[in-house]
N, C-alpha and C positions, 0 to 999 in steps of 0.2 A: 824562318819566314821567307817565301817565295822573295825573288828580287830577278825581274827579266835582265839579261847579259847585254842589251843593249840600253842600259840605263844612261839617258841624256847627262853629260858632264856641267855642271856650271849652275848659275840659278841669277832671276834677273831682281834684283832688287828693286823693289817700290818708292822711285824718289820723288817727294815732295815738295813742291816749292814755295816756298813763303816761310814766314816766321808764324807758328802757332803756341798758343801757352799750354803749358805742360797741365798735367793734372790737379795740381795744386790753385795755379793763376788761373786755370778757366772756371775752377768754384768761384775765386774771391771776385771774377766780373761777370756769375751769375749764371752760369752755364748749370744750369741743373737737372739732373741727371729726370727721366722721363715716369709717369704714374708708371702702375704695372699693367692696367689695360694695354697703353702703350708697348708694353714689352711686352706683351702676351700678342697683338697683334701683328710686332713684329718677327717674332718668334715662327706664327704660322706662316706667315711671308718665306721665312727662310726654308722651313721645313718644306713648305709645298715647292718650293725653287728645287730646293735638295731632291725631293722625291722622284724628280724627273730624269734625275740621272743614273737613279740605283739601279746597277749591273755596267754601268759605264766607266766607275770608278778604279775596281779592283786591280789591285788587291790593297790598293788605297780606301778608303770610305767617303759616302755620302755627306759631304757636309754643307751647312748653307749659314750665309752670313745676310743681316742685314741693317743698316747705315741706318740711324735716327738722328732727325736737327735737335734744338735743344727743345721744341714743341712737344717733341715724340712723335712728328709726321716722318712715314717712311722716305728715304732719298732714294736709296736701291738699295734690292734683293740679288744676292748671285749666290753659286756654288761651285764647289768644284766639278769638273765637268768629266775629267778621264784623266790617270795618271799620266805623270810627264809635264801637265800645262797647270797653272796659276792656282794655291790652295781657292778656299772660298772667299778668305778675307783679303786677299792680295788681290784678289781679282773685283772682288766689290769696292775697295781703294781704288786701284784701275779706273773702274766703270766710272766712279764719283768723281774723280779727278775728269774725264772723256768730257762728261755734261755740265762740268761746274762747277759745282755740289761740294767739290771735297772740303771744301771750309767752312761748311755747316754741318760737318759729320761731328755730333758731340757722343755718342753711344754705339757701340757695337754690338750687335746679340750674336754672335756665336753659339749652332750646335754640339759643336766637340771644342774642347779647349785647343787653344791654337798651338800649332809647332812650336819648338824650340829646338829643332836641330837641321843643320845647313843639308840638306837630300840632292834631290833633283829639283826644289825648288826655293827657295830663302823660308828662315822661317819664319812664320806668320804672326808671332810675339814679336818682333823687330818689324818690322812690315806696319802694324800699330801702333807702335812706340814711336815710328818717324809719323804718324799723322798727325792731326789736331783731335782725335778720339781721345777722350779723359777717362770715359765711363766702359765699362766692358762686363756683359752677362754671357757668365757660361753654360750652356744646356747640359752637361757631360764631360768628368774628367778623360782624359784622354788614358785609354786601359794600355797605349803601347809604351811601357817604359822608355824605348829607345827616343820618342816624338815628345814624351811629356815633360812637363816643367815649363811650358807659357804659364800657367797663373803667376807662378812666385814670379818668375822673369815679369811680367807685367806692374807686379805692384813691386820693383824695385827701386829704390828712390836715387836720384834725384828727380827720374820724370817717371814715378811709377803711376800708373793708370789705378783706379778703384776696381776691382773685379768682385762681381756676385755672381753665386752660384745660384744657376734656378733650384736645386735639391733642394737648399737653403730656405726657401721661400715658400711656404704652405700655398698660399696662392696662386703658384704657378705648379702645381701639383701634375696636373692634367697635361701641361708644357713640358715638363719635365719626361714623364711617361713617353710622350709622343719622340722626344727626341732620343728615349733610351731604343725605342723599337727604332729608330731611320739608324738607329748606331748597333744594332744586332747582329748585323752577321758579322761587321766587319769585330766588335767585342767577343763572337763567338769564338772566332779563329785566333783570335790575339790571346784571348787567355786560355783557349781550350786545344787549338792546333787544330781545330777542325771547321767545318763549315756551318752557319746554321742550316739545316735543313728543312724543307716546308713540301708535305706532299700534299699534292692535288687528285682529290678524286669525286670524280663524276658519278652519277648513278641516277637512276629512273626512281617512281614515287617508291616500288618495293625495296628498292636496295641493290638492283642487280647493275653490274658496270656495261655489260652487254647492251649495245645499241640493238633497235630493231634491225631486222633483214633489208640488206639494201641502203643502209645509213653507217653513214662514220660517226657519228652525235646523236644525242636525243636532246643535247640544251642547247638554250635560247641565242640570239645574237648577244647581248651582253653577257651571258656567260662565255662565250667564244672571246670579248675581249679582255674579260677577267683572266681566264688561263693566258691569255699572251703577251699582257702589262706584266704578267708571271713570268713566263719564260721572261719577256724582254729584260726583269730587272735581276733575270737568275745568271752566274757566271758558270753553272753547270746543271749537265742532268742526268740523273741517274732512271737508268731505266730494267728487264729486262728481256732475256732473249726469247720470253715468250712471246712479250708482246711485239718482239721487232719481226722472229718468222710468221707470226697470223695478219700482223699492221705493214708492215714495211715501212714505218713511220720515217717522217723528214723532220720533224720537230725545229723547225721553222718557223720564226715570229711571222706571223700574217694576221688582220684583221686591226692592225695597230703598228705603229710604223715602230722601226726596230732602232738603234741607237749606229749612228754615222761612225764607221771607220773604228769600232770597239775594236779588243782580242777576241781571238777567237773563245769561243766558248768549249768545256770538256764536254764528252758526252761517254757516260761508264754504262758501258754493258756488263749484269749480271749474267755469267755464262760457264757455267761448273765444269761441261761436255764439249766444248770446243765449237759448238753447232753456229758463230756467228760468219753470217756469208758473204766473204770476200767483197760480192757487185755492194751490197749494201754499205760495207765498211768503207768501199771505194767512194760510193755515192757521196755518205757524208763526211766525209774529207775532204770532197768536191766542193760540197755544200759551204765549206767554212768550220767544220767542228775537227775537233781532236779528241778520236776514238779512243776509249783505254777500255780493256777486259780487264773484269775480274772473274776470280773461280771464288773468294772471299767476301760475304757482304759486309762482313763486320771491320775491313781492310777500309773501306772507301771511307766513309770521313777523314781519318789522317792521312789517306793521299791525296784528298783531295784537298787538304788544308795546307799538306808538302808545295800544291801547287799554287797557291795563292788564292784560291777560291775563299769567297766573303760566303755566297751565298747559293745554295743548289737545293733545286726542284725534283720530286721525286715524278716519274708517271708512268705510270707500268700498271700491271695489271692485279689482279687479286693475290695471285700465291705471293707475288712481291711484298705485296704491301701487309698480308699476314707478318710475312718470316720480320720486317719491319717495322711491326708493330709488338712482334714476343720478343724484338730484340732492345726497342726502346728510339729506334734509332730517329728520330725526327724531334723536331723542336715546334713547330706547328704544324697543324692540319685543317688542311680546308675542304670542305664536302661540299659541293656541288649540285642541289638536288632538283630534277626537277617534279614540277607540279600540274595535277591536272586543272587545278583549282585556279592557278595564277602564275604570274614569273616564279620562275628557279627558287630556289631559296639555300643561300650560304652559309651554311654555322663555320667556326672557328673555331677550333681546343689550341692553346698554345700555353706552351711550360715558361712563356715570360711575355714582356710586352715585345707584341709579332709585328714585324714589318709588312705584315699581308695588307695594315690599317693603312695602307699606301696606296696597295694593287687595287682592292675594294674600294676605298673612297675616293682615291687621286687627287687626295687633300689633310687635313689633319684635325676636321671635324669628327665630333664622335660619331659611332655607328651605332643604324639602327640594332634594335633588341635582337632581332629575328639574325642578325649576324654576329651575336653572339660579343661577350665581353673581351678587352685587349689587355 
């Protein structure tokens, strides 16, 4: 697993102050844990907080935490923002403590089950163990061995907290789902070494990817900010060098503002022949990216999973996305289409639940028909 060489030393602990009852005392003085609308509402709280960050994280994950009183009214929603600074539930303790609140914090939802080992920041099962939270729901075991084991740690006694898993819970089915897709790519690379991958492709009502004469696009303004909530939450792209000598592409988040002070993002040119051109390769390295060739296509997922990539964007042109489709290589796919008839229209194939239900909705609502099931 990637790990960058300047990894921050140390990690700040979440201190509490007051006297709060442990999991046991805050049942017996009535502290009762919230319906499941409640959790179900806070839950999309979280996820939609989280969604905001995906591509900002890596090679860490998206995750989002959010604080319930004993009512089940939300206190605050956070996430983890970018490796290096505050998990999601350290930093929603934080925020709760800033405004007040932290001693009406009776329930935690958690997407990924919380840390349990000291990194670059404390881990987030201790971090809740010192609050006044008794109740705790997990969206998702946590698939990195090295991070996992908050549950057990949480319901340790003498202040073990109650933890429920949303799998657990028929009810929260739909909850569950959503939170396996906002933890995909970063679960692709953790069990598989490689990245998830999601190609985008464009095309006119016939099928052709060819813009008219004279145009870079033939879709809509909202489909221009769909590909770039893409790009923005992708930590790379794979492209190739067809389309970089006929485009000269910059592949540049525009139309959607891009994420503050990220890593750079990779950018893999497919290139058998050597034909990629110096000004170009100079350009974007200018631009912020880190160029890699390949003469292998079937190479780029585990190097790009070597690099710590969660999550990469395919955009390139026909022959690419053939040799990419006989070789299997993508995990979802999003089509583009547009319409003489009406708006664009986007279907989705995905080989599990896709985090594209992010880029597409920019929430954790189901999607319409016409875009297809998640």
């Amino acid at each position: 697993m990637f790990v960058p060489e300047d990894r921050p030393k140390g990690w700040d602990r979440i201190a509490v102050s007051g006297d709060f009852p442990s999991g046991v005392a805050a049942k017996e003085q009535g502290l009762t844990a919230p319906d499941i609308s409640a959790v179900r509402r806070g839950f999309d709280a979280a996820l939609k907080e989280a969604s905001v960050y995906l591509g900002a994280t890596s090679p860490n994950p998206a995750v989002g935490c959010t604080l319930l009183d004993r009512d089940g009214a939300i206190l605050v929603s956070e996430a983890h923002h970018r490796t290096g600074t505050r998990h999601a539930e350290a930093l929603a303790l934080h925020r709760a403590r800033e405004i007040g609140v932290l001693d009406r914090a009776v329930t935690a939802l958690v997407t990924l089950e919380p840390c349990n080992h000291v990194g670059r920041t404390p881990p987030c099962s201790e971090a809740l163990r010192d609050s006044p939270v008794s109740t705790v729901w997990v969206g998702m075991r946590d698939p990195n061995p090295v991070a996992g084991g908050g549950i057990a740690r949480l319901r340790q006694m003498p202040e073990g907290r109650e933890v429920f898993l949303v799998e657990e819970c028929p009810d929260l089915a739909e909850t569950h789902r959503a939170c396996q897709a906002l933890l995909a790519p970063f679960a692709t690379r953790i069990s598989k070494q490689r990245p998830w991958i999601t190609v985008k492709q464009a095309c006119d009502a016939k099928g052709s990817m060819i813009p008219p004469e004279g145009k870079t696009t033939f879709t809509s303004q909202n489909s221009l900010e769909i590909a770039h909530r893409l790009r923005r939450a992708s930590d790379a792209i794979i492209t190739g060098i067809g389309t970089v000598l006929a485009d000269r592409p910059r592949f540049t988040v525009r139309h959607v503002a891009d994420h503050e002070d990220r890593a750079p993002r990779l950018l893999v040119v497919c290139d058998r022949q050597n034909r990629l051109p110096d000004s170009w390769r100079e350009m974007m390295i200018g631009s912020g990216y880190r160029v890699i060739v390949s003469r292998d296509l079937a190479e780029i997922p585990s190097l790009l999973g070597d690099h710590g990539v969660n999550w990469a964007m395919v955009e390139a042109g026909p022959a690419l996305l053939d040799e990419i489709a006989d070789q299997g290589l993508w995990d979802d796919w999003l089509t583009i289409r547009t319409s003489h008839e009406g708006p664009d229209r986007c279907s989705v194939r995905s080989h599990g639940p896709s985090p594209l239900r992010f880029i597409l909705d920019e929430g954790v609502n189901p999607l319409p028909a016409d875009k297809a099931a998640f």
